[in-house]
N, C-alpha and C positions, 0 to 999 in steps of 0.2 A: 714452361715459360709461355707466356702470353704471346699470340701471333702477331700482335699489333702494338707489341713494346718497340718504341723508337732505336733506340740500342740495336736491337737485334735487325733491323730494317735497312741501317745507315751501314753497318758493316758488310762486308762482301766477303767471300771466301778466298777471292780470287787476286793476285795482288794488285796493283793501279800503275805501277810504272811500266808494265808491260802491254796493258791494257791499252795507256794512254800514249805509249811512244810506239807502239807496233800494231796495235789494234788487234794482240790475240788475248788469253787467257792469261799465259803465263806457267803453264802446265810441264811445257819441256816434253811437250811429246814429239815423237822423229816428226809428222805433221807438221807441227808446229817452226820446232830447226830450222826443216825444210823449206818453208816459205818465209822465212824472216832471212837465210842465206840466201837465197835465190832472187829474192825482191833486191836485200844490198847488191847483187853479184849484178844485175839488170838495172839496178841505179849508176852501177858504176862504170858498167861499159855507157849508160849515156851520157853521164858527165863527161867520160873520158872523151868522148866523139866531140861534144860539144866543145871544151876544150880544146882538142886539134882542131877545129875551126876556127877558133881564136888564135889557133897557133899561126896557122895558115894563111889567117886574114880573109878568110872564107873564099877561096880561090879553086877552082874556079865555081864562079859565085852560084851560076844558076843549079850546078850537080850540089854544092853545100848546102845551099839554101834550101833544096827539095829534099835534101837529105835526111837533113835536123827533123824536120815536124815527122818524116817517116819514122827516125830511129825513137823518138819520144814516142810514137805511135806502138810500134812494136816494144817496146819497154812495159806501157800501160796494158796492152794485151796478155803477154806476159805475166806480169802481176796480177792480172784478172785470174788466168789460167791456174797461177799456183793456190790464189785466194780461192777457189773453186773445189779445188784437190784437199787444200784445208779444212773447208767446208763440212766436206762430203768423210773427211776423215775424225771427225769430234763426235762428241756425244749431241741427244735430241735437244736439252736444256742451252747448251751452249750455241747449236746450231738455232737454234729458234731466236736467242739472244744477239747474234750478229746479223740475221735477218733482220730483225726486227729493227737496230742500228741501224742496217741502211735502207729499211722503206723510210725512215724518221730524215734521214742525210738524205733521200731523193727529195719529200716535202720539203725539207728546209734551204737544199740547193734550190727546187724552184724559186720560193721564195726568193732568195739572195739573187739569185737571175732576172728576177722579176725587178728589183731595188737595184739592181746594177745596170741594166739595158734603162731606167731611167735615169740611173746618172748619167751615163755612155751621152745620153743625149741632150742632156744640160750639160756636162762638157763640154762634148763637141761643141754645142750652139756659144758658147763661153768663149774656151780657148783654140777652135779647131783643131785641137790634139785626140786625135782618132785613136779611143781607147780601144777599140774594137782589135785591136793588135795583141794586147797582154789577155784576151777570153779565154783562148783555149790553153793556156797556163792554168788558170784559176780553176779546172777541174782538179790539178794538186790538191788543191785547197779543203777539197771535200773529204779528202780523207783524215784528218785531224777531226771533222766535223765528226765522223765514222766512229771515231774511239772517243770521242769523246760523249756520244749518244751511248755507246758501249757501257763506258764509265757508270753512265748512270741509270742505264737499264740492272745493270751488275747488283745496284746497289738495291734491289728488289728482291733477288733471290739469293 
């Protein structure tokens, strides 16, 4: 078969809803398990915090409120941690494949950072409502961006 039949280009080996909701292969390897349990298990204890501060009514305010961006901190660390161990636990082709997703998710966060801190500031000069609050949320955001660069690196090899 021809190397550069469209067909054979567009299909992947690897399936897409895994890809695209978890940002791994899809393979079922213990690796794999591993950090898709553990990421939910570290999502869930920070929901769960965050929600007892709503339960609470963030009281008292200045320990909750220093609390939150900590325990989302170590959350995101975490996840780093186990993405790392994943990493390091896959094959060359695949590990080259997720690298390569997130130098593409760093260029394109700057970008988007770039076109955001310009909104921020037409905003602000607009409605004085200080986006500058919802920022350090929107690195969430980049991981969707991650599998979905994934997605279509995938569709290469």
């Amino acid at each position: 078969m021809n190397s550069h039949d469209p067909e054979q280009t567009e299909n992947s080996r690897w399936p897409s809803f895994p890809m695209l909701f978890f940002g791994t292969f899809g393979t079922k390897t213990p690796a794999e398990r591993r950090l898709i349990i553990r990421s939910w298990l570290a999502a869930a204890v920070c929901i769960g915090w965050v929600l007892i501060a709503f339960a609470i009514h963030f009281r008292p305010k200045p320990l909750i409120g220093l609390s939150i961006p900590c325990v989302l901190g170590v959350m995101a660390s975490y996840i780093a941690w186990e993405f790392r161990r994943y990493l390091s636990a896959i094959d060359e082709l695949a590990r080259r494949m997720q690298l390569e997703a997130m130098a593409w998710t760093y260029l394109t966060g700057f970008v988007l950072a770039g076109w955001l801190g310009a909104l921020t500031t037409l905003m602000y000069s607009l409605t004085r409502w200080p986006l500058v609050l919802v920022i350090p949320f929107l690195y969430f955001l980049l991981e969707p961006v991650r599998a979905g660069w994934l997605y279509y690196l995938s569709r290469k090899y």
